[in-house]
BAMARDO-691492 format. One record per residue (C-alpha): residue number from 0; x, y, z. Coordinates in pm, whole numbers, plus 50000, padded with zeros to 5 digits. Each point is the difference from the previous one (the first is absolute). Last residue first. Example, Ala and Ser with C-alpha at 12.3 -4.5 7.8 and 13.67 -1.06 7.14 Angstrom:
REM BAMARDO-691492
+-----+-------+-------+-------+
|   n |    xx |    yy |    zz |
+-----+-------+-------+-------+
|   1 | 51367 | 49894 | 50714 |
|   0 | 49863 | 49656 | 50066 |
+-----+-------+-------+-------+
END
This chain:
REM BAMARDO-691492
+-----+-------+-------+-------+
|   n |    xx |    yy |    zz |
+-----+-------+-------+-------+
| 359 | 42269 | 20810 | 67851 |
| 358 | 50025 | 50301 | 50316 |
| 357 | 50333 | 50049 | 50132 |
| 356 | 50042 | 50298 | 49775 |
| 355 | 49688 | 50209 | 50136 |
| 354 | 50219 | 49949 | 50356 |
| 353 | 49746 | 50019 | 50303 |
| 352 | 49828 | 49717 | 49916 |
| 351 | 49635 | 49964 | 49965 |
| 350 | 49886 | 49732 | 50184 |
| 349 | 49658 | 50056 | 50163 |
| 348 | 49801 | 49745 | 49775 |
| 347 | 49771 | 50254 | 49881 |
| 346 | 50356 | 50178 | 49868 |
| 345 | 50172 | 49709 | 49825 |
| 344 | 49650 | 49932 | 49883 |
| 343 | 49963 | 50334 | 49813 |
| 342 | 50326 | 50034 | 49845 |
| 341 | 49920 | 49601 | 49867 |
| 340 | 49723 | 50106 | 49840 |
| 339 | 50144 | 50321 | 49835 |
| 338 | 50295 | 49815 | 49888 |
| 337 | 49743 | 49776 | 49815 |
| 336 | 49819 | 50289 | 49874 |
| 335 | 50333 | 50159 | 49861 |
| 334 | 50093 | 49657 | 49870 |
| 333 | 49673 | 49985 | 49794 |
| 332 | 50003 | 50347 | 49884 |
| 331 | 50345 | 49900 | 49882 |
| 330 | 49900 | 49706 | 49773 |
| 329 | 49710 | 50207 | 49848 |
| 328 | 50231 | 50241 | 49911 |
| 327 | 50216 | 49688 | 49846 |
| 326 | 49715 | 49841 | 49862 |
| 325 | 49898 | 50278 | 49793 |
| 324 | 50313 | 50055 | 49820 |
| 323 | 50016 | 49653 | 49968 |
| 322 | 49660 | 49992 | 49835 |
| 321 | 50144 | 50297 | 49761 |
| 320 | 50210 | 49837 | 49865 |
| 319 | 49857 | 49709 | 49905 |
| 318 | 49738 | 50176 | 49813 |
| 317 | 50254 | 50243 | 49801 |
| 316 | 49845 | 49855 | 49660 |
| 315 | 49756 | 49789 | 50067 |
| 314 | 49846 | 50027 | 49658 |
| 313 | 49652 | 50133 | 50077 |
| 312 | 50042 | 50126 | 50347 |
| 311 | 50299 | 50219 | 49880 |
| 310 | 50234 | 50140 | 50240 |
| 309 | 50205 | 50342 | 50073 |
| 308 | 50125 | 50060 | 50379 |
| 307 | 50042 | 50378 | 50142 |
| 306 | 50223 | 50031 | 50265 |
| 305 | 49849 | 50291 | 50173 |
| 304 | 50131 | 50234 | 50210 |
| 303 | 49880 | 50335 | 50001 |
| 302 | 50229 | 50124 | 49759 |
| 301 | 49994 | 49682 | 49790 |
| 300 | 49609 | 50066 | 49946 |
| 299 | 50002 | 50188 | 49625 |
| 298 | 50334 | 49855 | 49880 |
| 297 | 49855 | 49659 | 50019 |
| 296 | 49654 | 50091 | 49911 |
| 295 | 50125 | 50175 | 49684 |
| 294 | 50256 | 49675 | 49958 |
| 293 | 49676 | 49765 | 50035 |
| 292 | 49831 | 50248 | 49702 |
| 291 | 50268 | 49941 | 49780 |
| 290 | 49932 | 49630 | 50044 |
| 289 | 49631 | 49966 | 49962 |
| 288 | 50031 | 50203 | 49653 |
| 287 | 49834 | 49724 | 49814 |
| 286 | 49874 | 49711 | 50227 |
| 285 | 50210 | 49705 | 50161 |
| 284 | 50120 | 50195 | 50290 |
| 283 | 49624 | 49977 | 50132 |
| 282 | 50050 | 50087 | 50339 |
| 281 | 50197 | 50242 | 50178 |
| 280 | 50068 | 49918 | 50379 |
| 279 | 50063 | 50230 | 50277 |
| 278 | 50050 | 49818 | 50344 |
| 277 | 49869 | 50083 | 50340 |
| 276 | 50109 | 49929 | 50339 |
| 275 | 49670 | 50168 | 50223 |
| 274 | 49993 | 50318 | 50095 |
| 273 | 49673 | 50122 | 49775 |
| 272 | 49815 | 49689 | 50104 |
| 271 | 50013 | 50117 | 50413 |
| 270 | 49624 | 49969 | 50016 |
| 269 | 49715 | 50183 | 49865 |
| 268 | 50038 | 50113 | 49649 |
| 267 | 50114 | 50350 | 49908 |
| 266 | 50407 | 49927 | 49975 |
| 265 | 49863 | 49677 | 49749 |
| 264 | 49784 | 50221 | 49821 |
| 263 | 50265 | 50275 | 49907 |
| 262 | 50258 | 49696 | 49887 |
| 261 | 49739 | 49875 | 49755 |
| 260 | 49972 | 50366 | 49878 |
| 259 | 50381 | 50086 | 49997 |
| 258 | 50068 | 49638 | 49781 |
| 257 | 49732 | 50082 | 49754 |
| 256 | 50074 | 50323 | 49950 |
| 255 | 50373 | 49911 | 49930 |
| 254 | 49891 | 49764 | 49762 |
| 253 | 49799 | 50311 | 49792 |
| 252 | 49670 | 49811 | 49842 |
| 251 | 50049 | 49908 | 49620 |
| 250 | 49630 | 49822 | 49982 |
| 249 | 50204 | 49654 | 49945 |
| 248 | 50178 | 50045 | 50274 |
| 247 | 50386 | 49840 | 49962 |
| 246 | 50185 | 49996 | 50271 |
| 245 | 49741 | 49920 | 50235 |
| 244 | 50123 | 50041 | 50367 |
| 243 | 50021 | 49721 | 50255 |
| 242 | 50052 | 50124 | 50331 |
| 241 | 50085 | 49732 | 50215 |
| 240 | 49947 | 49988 | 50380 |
| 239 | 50151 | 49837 | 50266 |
| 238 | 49905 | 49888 | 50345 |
| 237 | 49624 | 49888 | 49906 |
| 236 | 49749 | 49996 | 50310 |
| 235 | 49848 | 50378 | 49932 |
| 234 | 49984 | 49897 | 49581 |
| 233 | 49660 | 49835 | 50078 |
| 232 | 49890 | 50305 | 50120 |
| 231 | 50014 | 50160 | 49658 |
| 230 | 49741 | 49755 | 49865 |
| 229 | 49649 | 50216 | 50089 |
| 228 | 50194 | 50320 | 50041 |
| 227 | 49974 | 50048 | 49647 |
| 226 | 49875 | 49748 | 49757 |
| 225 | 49929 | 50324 | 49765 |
| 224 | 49980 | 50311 | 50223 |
| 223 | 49978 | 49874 | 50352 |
| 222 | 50122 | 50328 | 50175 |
| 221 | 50379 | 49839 | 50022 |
| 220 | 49927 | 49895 | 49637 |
| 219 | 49973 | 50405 | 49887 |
| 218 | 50227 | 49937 | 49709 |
| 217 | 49972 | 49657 | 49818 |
| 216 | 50136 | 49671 | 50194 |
| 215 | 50009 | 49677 | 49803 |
| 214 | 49845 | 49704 | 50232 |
| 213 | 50218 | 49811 | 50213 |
| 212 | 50296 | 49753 | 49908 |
| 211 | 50191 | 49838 | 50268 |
| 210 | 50314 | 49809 | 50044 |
| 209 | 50050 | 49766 | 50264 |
| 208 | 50359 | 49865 | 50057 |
| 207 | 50263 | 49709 | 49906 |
| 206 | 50297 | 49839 | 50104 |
| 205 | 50031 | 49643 | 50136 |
| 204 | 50123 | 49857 | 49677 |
| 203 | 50075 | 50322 | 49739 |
| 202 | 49805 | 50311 | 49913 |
| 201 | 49657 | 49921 | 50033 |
| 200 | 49692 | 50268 | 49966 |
| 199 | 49677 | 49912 | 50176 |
| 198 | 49693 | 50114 | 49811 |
| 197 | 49718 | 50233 | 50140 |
| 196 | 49749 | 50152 | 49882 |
| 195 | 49778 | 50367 | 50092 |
| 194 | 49646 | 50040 | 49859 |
| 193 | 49886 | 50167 | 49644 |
| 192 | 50324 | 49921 | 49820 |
| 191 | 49885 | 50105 | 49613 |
| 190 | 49968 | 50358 | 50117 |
| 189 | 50116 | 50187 | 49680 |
| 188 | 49976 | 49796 | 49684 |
| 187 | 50256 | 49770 | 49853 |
| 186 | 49917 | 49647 | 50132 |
| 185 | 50194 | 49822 | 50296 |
| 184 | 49760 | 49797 | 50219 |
| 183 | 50247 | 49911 | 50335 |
| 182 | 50202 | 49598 | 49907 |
| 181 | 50223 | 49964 | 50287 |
| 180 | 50275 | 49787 | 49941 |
| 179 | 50230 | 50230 | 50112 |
| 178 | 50263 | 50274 | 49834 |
| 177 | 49806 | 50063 | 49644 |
| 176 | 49646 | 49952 | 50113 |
| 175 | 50074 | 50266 | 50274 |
| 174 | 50142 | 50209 | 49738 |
| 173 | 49722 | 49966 | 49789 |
| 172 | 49755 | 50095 | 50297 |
| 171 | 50222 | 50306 | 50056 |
| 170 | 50020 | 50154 | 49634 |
| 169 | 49949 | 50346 | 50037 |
| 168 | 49647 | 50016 | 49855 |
| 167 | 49780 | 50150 | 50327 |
| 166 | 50301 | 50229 | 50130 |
| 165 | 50251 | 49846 | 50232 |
| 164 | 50083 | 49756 | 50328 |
| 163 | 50097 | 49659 | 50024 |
| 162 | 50043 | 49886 | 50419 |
| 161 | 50327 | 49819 | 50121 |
| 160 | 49962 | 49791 | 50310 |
| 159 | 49639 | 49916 | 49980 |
| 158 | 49776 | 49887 | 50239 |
| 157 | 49654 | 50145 | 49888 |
| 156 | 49789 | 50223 | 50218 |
| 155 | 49631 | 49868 | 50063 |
| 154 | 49796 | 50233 | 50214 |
| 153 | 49729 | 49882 | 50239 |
| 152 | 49738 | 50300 | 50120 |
| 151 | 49880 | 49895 | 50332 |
| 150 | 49626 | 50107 | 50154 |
| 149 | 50033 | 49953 | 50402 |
| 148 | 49827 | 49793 | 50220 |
| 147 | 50186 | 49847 | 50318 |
| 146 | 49840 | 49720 | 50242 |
| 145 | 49726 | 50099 | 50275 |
| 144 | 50098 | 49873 | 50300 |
| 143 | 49803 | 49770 | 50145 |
| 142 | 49779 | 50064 | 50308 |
| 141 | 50172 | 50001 | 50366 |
| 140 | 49802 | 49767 | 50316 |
| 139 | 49868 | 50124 | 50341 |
| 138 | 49768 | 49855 | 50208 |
| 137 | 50270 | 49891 | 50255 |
| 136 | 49881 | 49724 | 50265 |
| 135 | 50357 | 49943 | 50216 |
| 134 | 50035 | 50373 | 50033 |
| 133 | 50241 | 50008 | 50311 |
| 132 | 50220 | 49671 | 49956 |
| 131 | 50038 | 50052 | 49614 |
| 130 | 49771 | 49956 | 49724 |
| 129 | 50018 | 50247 | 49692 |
| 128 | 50184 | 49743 | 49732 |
| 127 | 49713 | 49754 | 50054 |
| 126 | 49797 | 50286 | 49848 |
| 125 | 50066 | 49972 | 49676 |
| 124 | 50275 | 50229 | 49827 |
| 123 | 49927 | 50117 | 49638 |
| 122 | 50197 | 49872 | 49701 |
| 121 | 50192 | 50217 | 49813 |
| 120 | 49891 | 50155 | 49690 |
| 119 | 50194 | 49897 | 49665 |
| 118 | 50264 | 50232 | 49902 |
| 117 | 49977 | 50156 | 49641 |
| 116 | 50286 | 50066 | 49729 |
| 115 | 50215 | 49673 | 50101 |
| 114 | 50273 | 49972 | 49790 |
| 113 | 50225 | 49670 | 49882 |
| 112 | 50289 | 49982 | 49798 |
| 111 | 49986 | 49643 | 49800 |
| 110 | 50182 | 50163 | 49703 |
| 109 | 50161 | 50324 | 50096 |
| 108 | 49889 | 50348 | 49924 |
| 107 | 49668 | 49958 | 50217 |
| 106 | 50021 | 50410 | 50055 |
| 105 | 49831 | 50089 | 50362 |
| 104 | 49712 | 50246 | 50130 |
| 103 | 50114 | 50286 | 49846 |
| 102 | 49796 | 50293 | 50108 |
| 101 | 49783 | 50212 | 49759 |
| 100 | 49765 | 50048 | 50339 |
|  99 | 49651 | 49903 | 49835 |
|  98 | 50110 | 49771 | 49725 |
|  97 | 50235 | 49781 | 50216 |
|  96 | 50324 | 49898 | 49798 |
|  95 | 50077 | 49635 | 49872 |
|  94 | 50309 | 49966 | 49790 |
|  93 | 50022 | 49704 | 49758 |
|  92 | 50315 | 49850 | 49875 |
|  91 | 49931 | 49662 | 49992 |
|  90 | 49632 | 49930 | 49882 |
|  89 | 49738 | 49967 | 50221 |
|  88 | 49866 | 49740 | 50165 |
|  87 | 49730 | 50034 | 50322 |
|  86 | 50017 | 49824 | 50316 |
|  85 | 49669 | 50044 | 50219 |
|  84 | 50080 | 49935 | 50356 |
|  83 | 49793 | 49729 | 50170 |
|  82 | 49749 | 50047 | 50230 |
|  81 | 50075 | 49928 | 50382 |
|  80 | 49781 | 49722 | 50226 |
|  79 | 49813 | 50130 | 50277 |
|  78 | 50156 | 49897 | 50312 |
|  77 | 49787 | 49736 | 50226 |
|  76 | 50012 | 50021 | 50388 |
|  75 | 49655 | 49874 | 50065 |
|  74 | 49847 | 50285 | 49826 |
|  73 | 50081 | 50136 | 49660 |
|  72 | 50245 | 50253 | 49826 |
|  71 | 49882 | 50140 | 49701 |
|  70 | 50119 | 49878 | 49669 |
|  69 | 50295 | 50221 | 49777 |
|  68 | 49863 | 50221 | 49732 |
|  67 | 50120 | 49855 | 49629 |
|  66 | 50208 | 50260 | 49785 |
|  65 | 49825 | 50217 | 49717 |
|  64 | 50130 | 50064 | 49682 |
|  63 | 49831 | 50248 | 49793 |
|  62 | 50117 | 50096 | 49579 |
|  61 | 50023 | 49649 | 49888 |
|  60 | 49967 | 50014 | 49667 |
|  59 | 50313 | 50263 | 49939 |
|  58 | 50181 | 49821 | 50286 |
|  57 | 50023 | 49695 | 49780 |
|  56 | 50146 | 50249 | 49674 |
|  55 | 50308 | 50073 | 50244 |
|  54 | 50248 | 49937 | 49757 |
|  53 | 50332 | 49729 | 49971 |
|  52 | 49910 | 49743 | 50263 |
|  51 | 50193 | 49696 | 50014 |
|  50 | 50259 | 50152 | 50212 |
|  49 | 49760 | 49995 | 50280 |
|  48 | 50040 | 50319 | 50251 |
|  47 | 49744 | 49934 | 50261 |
|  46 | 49710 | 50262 | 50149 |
|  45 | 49830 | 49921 | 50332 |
|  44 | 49708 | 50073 | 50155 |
|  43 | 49948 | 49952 | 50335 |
|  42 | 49720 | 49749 | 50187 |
|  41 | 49806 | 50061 | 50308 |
|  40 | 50126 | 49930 | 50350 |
|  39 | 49803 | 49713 | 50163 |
|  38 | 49809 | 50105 | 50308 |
|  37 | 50079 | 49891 | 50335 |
|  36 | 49775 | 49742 | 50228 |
|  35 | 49765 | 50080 | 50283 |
|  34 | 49993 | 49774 | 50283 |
|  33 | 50031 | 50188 | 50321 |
|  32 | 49914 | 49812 | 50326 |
|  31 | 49866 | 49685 | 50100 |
|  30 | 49855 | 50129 | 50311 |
|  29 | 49727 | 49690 | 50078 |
|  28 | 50248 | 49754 | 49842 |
|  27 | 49785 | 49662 | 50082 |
|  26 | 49844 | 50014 | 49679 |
|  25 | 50117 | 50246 | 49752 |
|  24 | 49929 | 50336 | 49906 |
|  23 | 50325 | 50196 | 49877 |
|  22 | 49958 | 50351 | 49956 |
|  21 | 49986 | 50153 | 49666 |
|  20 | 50084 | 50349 | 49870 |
|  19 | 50172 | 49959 | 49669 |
|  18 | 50256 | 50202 | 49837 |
|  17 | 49959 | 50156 | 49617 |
|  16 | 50156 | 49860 | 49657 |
|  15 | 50259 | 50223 | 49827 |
|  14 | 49868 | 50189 | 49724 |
|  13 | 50141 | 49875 | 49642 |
|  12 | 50261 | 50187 | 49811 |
|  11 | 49795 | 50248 | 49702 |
|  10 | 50134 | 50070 | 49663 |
|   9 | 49884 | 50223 | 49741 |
|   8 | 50190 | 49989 | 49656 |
|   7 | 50242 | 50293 | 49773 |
|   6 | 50160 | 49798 | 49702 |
|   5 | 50317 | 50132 | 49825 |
|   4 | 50192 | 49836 | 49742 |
|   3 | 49765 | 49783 | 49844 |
|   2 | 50163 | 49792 | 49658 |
|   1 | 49717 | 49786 | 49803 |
|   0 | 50097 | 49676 | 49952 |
+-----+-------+-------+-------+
END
């Protein structure tokens, strides 16, 4: 299946139905009075998260979506019926913005979330709603409103809790392959992962997280050079990242190089990337010279604080490791969010105590 990221579709809510001037006309009611009916309301459009979903291809094909306008109101008291909404799928983890304003409109990061990104119109008031003891024969009745229309650009951003980042050749997908049981296309040329992939990393019963692998970054990817910009947002959602740095490049490039230029594009991309828990990982330890140069990078970053891990996708040597390393940042971004949460209902629900140390 092929994987779409980022779709950008016209949609249009339906116009709400308009009032209707009628008077009743029956036999033996000479002054029947008002009968005019309300319009329907027209129907929204509605995007929900499904789970089975894993690209927004669909939306590629469909580029309009228009709602249903609601009836118009009738005589002899009779409402105009009101369209349905129009519920549209899209995969978990999709952020809708409006094209014209740049404003976020809503992220659908959990399955079964629901947004709606145009309002149906409402229905307009017949005139049955206009009598009253003075104007007993109104002539007046409101048209439908008209229902939103905007143009919406739909962005996909993975769910990942620790995101794979490094030059084209680094050795992500194999890593990937090595802790999961994803199976990414691992070949040795530059570029091999063309769009991002996913595999779920298990430590023990009841423990596991996301890991994600996007395509290599070259210098420049925060202008769209290479993959570019195109996959970094998928790393926005991820709470960790890992560097993964080629030990042994087979043109000879500087390691050091490498590391500073990935690290260059991450401070220059959009987002908060650049302060997010990282870990340095050399790869390839089972290649000549791959060791010597893990003590270079070692003694190169433990000034600015970096434990630097060693591992070999090939032989799974330092694989288990370095999952648990992993896990346990992963572990306390968790707990930090979930202290977050509760911070934040303590003080919606109006009981914050006085004493910090009272509070569980």
């Amino acid at each position: 299946m092929k994987f779409v990221d980022e779709v950008e579709i016209e949609i249009a809510a339906g116009d709400g139905g308009n009032g209707c001037i009628a008077f009743r006309r029956e036999k033996y009611e000479p002054h029947g009075g008002p009968s005019g009916g309300d319009g329907g309301r027209g129907g929204s459009i509605i995007l929900l998260a499904d789970v089975g979903l894993s690209t927004l291809l669909d939306l590629r094909y469909r580029p309009r979506l228009r709602a249903g306008r609601g009836e118009h109101g009738r005589g002899k008291d009779q409402h105009g019926r009101g369209a349905e909404d129009l519920t549209t799928l899209v995969p978990v983890g999709t952020v809708a913005f409006d094209v014209a304003t740049g404003e976020m409109l809503g992220d659908l990061d959990k399955a079964g979330a629901k947004l709606v990104v145009a309002r149906g119109g409402r229905g307009g008031l017949g005139n049955i709603n206009y009598a009253n003891s003075i104007r007993q024969a109104p002539r007046i009745a409101q048209p439908g409103g008209v229902g939103d229309q905007r143009r919406l650009r739909l962005e996909l951003r993975l769910l990942a809790d620790v995101g794979l980042v490094g030059r084209p050749n680094a050795g992500k997908s194999s890593l990937v392959a090595r802790l999961s049981a994803a199976r990414p296309r691992v070949a040795d040329y530059p570029f091999t992962t063309l769009v991002p992939q996913l595999g779920v990393v298990r430590i023990d019963i009841g423990a596991s997280f996301v890991l994600a692998d996007v395509p290599g970054l070259v210098e420049g990817a925060h202008l769209g050079v290479g993959l570019g910009t195109r996959f970094l947002k998928h790393l926005s959602r991820t709470s960790v990242l890992v560097h993964l740095i080629d030990l042994a490049p087979l043109d000879e490039r500087d390691i050091l190089e490498d590391f500073a230029g990935i690290e260059a594009e991450l401070r220059k991309a959009a987002g908060d990337l650049a302060d997010k828990p990282r870990l340095v990982v050399g790869n390839k330890l089972d290649m000549s010279g791959a060791a010597d140069n893990l003590e270079t990078l070692r003694a190169a970053l433990a000034p600015r604080g970096f434990d630097v891990l060693g591992v070999s996708a090939m032989t799974g040597e330092g694989a288990p490791e370095l999952a648990n390393a992993m896990f346990r940042l992963v572990q306390q971004d968790r707990e930090r969010a979930a202290a977050e949460a509760k911070d934040r209902a303590v003080e919606e629900a109006g009981d914050l105590p006085d004493d910090p140390e009272t509070l569980e």
